[in-house]
C-alpha positions as protocol buffer text, in pm:
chain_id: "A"
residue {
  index: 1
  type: UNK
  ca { x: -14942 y: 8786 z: 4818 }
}
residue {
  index: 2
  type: UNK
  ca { x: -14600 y: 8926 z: 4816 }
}
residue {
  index: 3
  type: UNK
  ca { x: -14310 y: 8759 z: 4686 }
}
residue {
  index: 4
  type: UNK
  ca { x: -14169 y: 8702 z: 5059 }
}
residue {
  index: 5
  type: UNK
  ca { x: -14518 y: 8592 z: 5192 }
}
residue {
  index: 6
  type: UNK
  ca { x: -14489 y: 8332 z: 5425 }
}
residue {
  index: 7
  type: UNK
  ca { x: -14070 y: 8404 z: 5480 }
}
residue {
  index: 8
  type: UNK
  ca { x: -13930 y: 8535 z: 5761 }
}
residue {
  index: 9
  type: UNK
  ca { x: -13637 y: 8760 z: 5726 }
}
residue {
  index: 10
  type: UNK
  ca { x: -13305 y: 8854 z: 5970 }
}
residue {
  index: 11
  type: UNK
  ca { x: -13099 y: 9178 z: 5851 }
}
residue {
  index: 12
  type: UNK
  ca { x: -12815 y: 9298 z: 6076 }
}
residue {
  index: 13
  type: UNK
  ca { x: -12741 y: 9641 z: 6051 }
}
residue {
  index: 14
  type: UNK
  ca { x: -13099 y: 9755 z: 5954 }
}
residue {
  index: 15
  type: UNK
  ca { x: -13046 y: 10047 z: 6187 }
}
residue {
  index: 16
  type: UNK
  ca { x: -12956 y: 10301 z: 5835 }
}
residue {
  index: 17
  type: UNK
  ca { x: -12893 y: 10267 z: 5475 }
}
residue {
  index: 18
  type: UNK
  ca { x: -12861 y: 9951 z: 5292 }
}
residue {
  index: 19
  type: UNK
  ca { x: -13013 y: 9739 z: 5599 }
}
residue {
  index: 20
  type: UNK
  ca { x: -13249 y: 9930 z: 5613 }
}
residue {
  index: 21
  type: UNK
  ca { x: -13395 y: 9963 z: 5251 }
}
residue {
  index: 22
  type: UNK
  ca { x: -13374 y: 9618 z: 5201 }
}
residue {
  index: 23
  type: UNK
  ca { x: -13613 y: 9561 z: 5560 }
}
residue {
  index: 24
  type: UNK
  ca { x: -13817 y: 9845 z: 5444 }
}
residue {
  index: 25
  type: UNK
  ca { x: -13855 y: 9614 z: 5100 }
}
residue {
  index: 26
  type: UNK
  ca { x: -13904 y: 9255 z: 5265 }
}
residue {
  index: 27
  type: UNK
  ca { x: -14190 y: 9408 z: 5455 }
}
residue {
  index: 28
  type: UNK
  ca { x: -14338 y: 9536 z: 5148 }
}
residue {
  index: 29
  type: UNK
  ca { x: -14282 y: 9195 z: 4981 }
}
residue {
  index: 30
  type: UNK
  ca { x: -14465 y: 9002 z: 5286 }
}
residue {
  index: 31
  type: UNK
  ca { x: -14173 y: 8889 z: 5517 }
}
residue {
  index: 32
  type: UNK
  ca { x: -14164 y: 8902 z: 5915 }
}
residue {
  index: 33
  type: UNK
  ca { x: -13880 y: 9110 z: 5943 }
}
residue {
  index: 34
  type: UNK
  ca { x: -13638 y: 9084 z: 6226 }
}
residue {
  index: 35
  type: UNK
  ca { x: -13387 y: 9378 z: 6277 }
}
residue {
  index: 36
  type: UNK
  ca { x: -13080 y: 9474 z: 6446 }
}
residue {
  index: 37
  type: UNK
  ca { x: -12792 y: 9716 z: 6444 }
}
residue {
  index: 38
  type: UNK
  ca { x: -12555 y: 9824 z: 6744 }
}
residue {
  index: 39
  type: UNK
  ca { x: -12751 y: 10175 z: 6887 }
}
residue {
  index: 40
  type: UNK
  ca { x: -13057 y: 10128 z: 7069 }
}
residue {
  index: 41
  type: UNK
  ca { x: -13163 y: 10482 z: 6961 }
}
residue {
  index: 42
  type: UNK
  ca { x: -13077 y: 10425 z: 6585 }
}
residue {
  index: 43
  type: UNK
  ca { x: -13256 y: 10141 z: 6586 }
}
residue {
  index: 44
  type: UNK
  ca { x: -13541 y: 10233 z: 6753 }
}
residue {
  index: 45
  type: UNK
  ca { x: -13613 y: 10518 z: 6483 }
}
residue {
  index: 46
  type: UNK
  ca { x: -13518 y: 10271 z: 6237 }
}
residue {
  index: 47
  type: UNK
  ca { x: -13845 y: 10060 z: 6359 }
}
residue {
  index: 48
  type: UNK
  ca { x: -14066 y: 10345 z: 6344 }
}
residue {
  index: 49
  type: UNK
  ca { x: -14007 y: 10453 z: 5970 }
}
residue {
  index: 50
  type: UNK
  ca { x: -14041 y: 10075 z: 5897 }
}
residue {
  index: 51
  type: UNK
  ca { x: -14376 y: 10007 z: 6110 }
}
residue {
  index: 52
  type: UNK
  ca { x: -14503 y: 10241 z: 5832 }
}
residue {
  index: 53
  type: UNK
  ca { x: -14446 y: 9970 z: 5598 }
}
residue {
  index: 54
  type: UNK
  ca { x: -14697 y: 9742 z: 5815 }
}
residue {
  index: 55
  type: UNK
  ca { x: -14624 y: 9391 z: 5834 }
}
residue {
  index: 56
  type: UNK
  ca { x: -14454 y: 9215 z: 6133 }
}
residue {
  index: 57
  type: UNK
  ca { x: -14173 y: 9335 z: 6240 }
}
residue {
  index: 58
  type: UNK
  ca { x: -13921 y: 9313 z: 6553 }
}
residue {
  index: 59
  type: UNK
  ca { x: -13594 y: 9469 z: 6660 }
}
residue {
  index: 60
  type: UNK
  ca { x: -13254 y: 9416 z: 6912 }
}
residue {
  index: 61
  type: UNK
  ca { x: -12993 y: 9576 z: 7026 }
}
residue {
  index: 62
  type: UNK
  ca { x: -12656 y: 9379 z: 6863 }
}
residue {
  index: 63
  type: UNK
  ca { x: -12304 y: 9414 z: 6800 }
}
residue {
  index: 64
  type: UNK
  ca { x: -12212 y: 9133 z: 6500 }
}
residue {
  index: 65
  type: UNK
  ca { x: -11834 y: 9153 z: 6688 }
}
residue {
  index: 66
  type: UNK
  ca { x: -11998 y: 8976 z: 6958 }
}
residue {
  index: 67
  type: UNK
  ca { x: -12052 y: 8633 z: 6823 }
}
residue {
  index: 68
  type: UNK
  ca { x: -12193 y: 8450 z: 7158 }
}
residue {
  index: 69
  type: UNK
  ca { x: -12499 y: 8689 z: 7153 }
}
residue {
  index: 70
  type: UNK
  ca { x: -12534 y: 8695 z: 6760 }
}
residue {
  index: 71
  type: UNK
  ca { x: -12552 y: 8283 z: 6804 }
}
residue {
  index: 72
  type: UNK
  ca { x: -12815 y: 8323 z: 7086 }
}
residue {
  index: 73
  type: UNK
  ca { x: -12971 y: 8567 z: 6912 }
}
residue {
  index: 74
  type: UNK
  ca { x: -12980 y: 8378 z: 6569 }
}
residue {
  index: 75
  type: UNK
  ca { x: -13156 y: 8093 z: 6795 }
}
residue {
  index: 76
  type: UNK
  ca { x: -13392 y: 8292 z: 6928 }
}
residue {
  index: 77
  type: UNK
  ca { x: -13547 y: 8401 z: 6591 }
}
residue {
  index: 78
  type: UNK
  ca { x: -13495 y: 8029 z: 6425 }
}
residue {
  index: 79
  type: UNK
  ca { x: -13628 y: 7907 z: 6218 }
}
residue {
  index: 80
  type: UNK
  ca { x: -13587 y: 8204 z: 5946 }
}
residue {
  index: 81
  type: UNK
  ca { x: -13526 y: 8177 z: 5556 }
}
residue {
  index: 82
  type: UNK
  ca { x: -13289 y: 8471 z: 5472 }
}
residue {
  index: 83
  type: UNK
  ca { x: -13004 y: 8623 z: 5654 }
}
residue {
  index: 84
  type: UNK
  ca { x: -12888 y: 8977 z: 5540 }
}
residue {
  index: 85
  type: UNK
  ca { x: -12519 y: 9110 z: 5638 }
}
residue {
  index: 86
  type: UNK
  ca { x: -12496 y: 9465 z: 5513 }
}
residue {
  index: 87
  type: UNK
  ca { x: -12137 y: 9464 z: 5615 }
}
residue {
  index: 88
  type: UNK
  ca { x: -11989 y: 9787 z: 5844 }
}
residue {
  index: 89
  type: UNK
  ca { x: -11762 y: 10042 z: 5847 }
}
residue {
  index: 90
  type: UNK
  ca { x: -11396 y: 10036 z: 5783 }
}
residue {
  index: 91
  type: UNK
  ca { x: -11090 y: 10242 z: 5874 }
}
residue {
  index: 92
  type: UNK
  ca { x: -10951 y: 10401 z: 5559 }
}
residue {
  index: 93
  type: UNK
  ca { x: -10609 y: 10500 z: 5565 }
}
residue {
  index: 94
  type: UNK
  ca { x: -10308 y: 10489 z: 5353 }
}
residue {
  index: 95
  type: UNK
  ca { x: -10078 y: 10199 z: 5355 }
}
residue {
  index: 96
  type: UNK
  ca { x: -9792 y: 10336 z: 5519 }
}
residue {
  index: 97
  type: UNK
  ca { x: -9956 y: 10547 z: 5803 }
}
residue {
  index: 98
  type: UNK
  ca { x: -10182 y: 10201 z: 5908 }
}
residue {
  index: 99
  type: UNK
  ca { x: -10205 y: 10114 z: 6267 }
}
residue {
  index: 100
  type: UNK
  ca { x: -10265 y: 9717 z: 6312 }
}
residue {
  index: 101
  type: UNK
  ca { x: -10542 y: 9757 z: 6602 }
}
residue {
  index: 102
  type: UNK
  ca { x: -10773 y: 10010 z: 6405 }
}
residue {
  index: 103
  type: UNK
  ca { x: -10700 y: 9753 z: 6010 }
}
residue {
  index: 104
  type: UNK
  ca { x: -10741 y: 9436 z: 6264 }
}
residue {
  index: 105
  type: UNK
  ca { x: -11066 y: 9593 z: 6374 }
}
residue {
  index: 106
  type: UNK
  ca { x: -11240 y: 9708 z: 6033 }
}
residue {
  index: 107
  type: UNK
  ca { x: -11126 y: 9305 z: 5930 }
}
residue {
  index: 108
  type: UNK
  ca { x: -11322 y: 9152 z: 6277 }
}
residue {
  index: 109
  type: UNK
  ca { x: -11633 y: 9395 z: 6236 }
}
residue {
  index: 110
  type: UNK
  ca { x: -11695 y: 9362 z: 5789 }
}
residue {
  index: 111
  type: UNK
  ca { x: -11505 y: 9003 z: 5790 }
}
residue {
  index: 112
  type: UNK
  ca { x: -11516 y: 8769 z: 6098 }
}
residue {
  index: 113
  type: UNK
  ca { x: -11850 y: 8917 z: 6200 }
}
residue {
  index: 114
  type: UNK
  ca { x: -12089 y: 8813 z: 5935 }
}
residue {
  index: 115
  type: UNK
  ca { x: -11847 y: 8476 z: 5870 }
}
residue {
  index: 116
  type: UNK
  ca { x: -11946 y: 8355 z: 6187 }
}
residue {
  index: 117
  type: UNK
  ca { x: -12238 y: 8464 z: 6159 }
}
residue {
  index: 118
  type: UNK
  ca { x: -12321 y: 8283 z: 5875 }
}
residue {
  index: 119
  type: UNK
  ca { x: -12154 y: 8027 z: 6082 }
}
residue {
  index: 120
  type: UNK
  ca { x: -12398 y: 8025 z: 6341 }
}
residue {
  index: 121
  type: UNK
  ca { x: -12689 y: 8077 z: 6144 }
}
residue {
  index: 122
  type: UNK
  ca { x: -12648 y: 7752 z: 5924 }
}
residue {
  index: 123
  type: UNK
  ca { x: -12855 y: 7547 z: 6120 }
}
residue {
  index: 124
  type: UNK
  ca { x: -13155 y: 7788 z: 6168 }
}
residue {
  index: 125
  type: UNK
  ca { x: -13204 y: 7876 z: 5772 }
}
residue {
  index: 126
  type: UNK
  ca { x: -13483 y: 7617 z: 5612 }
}
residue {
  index: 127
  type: UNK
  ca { x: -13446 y: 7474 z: 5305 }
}
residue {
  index: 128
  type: UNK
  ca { x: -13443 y: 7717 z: 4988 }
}
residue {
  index: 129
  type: UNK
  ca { x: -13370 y: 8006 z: 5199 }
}
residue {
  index: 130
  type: UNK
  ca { x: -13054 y: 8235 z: 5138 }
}
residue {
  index: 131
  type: UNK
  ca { x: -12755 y: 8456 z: 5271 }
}
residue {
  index: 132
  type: UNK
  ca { x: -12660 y: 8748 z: 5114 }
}
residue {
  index: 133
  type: UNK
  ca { x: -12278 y: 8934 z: 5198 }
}
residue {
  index: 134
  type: UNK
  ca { x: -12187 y: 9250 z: 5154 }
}
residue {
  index: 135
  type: UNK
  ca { x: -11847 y: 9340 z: 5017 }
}
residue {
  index: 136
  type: UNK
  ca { x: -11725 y: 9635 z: 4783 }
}
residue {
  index: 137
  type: UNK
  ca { x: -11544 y: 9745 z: 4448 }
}
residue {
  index: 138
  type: UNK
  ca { x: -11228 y: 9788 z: 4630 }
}
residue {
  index: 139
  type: UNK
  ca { x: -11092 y: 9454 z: 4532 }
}
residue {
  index: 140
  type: UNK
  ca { x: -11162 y: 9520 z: 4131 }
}
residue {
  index: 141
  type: UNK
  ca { x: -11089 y: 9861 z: 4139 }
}
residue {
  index: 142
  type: UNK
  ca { x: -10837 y: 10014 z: 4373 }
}
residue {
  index: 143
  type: UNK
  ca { x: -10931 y: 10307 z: 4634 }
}
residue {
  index: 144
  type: UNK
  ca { x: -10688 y: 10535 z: 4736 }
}
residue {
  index: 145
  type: UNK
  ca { x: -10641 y: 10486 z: 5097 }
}
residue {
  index: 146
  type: UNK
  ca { x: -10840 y: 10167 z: 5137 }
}
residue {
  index: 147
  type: UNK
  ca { x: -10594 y: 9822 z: 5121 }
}
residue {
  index: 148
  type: UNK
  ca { x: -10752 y: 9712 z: 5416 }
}
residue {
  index: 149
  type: UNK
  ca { x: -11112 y: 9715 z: 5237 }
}
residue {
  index: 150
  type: UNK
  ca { x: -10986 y: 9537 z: 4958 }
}
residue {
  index: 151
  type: UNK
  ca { x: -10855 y: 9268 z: 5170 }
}
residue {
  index: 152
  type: UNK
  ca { x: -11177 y: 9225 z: 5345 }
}
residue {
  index: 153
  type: UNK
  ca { x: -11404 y: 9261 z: 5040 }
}
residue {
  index: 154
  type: UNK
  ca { x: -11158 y: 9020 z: 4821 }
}
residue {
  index: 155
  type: UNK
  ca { x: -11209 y: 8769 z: 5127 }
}
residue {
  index: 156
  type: UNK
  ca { x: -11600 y: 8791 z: 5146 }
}
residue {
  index: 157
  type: UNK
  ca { x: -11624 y: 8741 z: 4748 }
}
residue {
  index: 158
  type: UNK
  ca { x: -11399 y: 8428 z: 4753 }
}
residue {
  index: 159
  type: UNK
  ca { x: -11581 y: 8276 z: 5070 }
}
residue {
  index: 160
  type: UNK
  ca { x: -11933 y: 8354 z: 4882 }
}
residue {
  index: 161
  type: UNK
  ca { x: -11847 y: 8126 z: 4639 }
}
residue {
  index: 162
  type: UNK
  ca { x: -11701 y: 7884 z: 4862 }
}
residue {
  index: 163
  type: UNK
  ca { x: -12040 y: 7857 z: 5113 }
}
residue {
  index: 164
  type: UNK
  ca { x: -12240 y: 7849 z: 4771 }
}
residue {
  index: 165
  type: UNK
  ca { x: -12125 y: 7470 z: 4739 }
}
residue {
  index: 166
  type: UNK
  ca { x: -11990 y: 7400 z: 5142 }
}
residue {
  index: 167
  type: UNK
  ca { x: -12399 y: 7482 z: 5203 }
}
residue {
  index: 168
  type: UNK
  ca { x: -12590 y: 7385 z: 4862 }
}
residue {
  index: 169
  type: UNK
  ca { x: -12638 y: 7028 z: 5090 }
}
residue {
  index: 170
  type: UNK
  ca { x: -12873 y: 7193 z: 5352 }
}
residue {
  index: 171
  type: UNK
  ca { x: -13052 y: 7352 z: 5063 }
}
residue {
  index: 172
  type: UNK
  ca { x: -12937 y: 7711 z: 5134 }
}
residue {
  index: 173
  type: UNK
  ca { x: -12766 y: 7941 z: 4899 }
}
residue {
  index: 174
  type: UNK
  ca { x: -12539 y: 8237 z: 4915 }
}
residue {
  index: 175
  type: UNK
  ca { x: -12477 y: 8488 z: 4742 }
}
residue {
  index: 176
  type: UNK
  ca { x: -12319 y: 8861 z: 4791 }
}
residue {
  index: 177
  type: UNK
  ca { x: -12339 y: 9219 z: 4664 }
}
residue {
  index: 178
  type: UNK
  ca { x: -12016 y: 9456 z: 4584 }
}
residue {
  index: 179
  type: UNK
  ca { x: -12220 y: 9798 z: 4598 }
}
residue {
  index: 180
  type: UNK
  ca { x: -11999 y: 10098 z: 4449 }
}
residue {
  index: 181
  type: UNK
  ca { x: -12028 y: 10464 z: 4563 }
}
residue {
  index: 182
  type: UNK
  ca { x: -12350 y: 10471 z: 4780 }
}
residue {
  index: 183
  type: UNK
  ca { x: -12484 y: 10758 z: 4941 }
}
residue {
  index: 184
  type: UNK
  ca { x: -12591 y: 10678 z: 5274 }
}
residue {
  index: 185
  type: UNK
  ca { x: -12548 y: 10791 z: 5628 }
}
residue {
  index: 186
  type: UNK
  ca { x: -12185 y: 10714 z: 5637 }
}
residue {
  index: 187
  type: UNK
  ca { x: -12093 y: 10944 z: 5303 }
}
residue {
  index: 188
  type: UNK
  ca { x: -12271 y: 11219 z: 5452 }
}
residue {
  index: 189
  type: UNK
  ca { x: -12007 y: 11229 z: 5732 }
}
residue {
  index: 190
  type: UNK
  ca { x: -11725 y: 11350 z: 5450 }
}
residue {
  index: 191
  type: UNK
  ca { x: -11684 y: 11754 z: 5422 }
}
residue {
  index: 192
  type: UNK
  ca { x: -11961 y: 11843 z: 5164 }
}
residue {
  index: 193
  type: UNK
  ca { x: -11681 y: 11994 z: 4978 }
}
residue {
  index: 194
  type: UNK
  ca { x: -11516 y: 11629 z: 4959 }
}
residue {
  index: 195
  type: UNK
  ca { x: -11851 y: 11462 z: 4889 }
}
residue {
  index: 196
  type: UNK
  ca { x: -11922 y: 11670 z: 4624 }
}
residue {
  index: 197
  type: UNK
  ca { x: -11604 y: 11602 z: 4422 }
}
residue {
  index: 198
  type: UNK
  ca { x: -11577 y: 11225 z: 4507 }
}
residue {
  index: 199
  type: UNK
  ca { x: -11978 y: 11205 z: 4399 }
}
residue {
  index: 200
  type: UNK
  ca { x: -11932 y: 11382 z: 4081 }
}
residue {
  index: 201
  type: UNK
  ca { x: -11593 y: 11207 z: 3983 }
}
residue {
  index: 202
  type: UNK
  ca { x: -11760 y: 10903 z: 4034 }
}
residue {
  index: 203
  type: UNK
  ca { x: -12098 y: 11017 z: 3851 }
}
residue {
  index: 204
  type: UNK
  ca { x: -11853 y: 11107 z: 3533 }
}
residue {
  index: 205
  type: UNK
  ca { x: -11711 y: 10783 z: 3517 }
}
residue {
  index: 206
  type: UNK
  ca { x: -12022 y: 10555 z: 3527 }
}
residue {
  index: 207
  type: UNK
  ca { x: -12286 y: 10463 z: 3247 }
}
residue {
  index: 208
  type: UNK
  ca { x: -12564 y: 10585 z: 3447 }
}
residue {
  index: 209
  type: UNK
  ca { x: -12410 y: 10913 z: 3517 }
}
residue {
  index: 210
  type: UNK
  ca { x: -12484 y: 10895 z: 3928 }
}
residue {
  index: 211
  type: UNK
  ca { x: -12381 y: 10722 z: 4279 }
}
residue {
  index: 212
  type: UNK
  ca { x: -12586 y: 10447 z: 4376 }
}
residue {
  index: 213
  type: UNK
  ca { x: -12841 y: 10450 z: 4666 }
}
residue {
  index: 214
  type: UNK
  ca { x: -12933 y: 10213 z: 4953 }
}
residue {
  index: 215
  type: UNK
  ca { x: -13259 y: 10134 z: 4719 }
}
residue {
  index: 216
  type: UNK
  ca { x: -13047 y: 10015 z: 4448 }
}
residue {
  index: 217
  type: UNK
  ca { x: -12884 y: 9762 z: 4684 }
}
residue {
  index: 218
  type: UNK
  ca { x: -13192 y: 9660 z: 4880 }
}
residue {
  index: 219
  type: UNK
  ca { x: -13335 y: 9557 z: 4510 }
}
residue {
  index: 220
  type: UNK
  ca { x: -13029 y: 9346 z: 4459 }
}
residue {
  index: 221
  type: UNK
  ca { x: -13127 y: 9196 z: 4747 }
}
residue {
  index: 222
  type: UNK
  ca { x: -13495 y: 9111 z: 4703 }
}
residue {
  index: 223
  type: UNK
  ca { x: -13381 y: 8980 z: 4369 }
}
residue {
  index: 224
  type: UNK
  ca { x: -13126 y: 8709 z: 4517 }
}
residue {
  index: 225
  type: UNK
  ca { x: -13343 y: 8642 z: 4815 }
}
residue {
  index: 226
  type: UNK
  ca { x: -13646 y: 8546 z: 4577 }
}
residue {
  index: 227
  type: UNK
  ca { x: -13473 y: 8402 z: 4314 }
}
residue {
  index: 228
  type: UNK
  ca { x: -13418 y: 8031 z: 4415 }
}
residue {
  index: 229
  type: UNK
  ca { x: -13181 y: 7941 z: 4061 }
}
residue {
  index: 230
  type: UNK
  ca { x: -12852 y: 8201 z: 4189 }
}
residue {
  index: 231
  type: UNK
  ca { x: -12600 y: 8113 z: 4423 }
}
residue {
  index: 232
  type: UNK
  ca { x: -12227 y: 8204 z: 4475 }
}
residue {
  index: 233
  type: UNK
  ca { x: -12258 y: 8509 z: 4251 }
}
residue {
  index: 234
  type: UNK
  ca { x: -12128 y: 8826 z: 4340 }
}
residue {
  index: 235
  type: UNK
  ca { x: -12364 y: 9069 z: 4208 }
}
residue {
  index: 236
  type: UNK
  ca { x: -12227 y: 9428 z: 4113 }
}
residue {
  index: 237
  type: UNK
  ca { x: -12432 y: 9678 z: 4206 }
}
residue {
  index: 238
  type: UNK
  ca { x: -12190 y: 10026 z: 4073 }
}
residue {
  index: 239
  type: UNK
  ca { x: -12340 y: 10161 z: 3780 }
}
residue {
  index: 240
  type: UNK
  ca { x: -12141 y: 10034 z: 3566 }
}
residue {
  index: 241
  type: UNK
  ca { x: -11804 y: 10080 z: 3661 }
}
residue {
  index: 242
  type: UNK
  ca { x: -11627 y: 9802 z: 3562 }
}
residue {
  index: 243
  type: UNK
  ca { x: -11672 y: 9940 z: 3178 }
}
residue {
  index: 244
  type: UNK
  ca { x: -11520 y: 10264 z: 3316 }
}
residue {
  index: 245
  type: UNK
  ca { x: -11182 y: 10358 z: 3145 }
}
């Protein structure tokens, strides 16, 4: 018996990295495992490396910015016990040269998205079950070119805390990870050249001498999904980088 048997599990934006680790490790652990992620294609090869896992598992097409079919979709799969929000993409740019559409977007699609979400999804989650955020090191540690990160990720650790005790009545906690350099699909989109620099700056700095991969994070998240005595902790998961000089 794993330590999800019996638990059924929603990630959104399971399509790549992080989302898709921590499915890949539910399934191990004995959860039904619903996915979704915005690309019918993505997603779709998504479910076939995870069917390898076994287990039960189902997918759909869904953009988080569209909150009337996450709430009909979050419906659809209720009851559940744990709700993971990866988090998305955001527009990285330098202070001065922002453009309000592109900042208001990245803070609809990592913010407002999985708040309402969570929203939505109060009344679904049983008793003992969990949500887990997604935010970043941004707001500890600046980032060059990326105010409009640390706004958002600031804002998802200070309403983590706040759910932990506006929820704690219906018996569900919440908790949220601040990942640090992780190399997923979206890193590999930088100029190798780029990639290589940022990666090995980074790698110099930390205790553990490397970036971070989605399998570090999806462990994070097995660990506050399963571990019914944490809530409204924002879990570091950087290598270390906090004791960086």
């Amino acid at each position: 018996m794993g330590a999800l048997a019996g638990k059924k599990v929603i990630v959104i934006g399971a399509s790549a990295g992080i989302g898709l680790a921590t499915a890949a490790h539910a399934l191990r652990a004995g959860a039904e495992v619903a996915i979704s992620a915005r690309g019918m294609e993505r997603l779709q090869r998504a479910a076939e490396t995870l069917a390898k896992e076994g287990g039960s598992l189902s997918y759909e097409a869904l953009d988080m910015r569209d909150r009337a079919a996450v709430a009909a979709y979050l419906k659809w799969q209720a009851p559940f016990d744990h709700l993971i929000l990866p988090g998305a993409t955001v527009y990285r740019t330098p202070f001065a040269d922002m453009e309000e559409d592109k900042a208001k977007g990245s803070v609809h699609a990592k913010f407002w998205g999985p708040f309402w979400t969570a929203y939505d999804a109060r009344d679904h989650i049983r008793r003992g079950g969990s949500m887990v955020f997604y935010s970043g090191l941004a707001n500890r540690r600046p980032v060059p070119g990326y105010v409009i990160g640390a706004v958002i990720d600031g804002a998802l650790d200070a309403a983590t805390r706040s759910l932990a005790h506006e929820l704690a009545p219906r018996g569900i906690r919440v908790n949220c990870i601040s990942p640090g350099i992780i190399e997923t699909a979206y890193v590999e989109r930088i100029p190798p050249e780029v990639k290589e620099q940022l990666f090995g700056a980074y790698a110099s700095k930390v205790p553990v001498k490397r970036v971070g991969q989605a399998d570090d994070c999806a462990q994070a998240g097995m660990y506050l999904m399963t571990n019914g005595y944490v809530t409204g902790e924002v879990i570091a998961v950087d290598g270390g980088i906090e004791s960086a000089p």
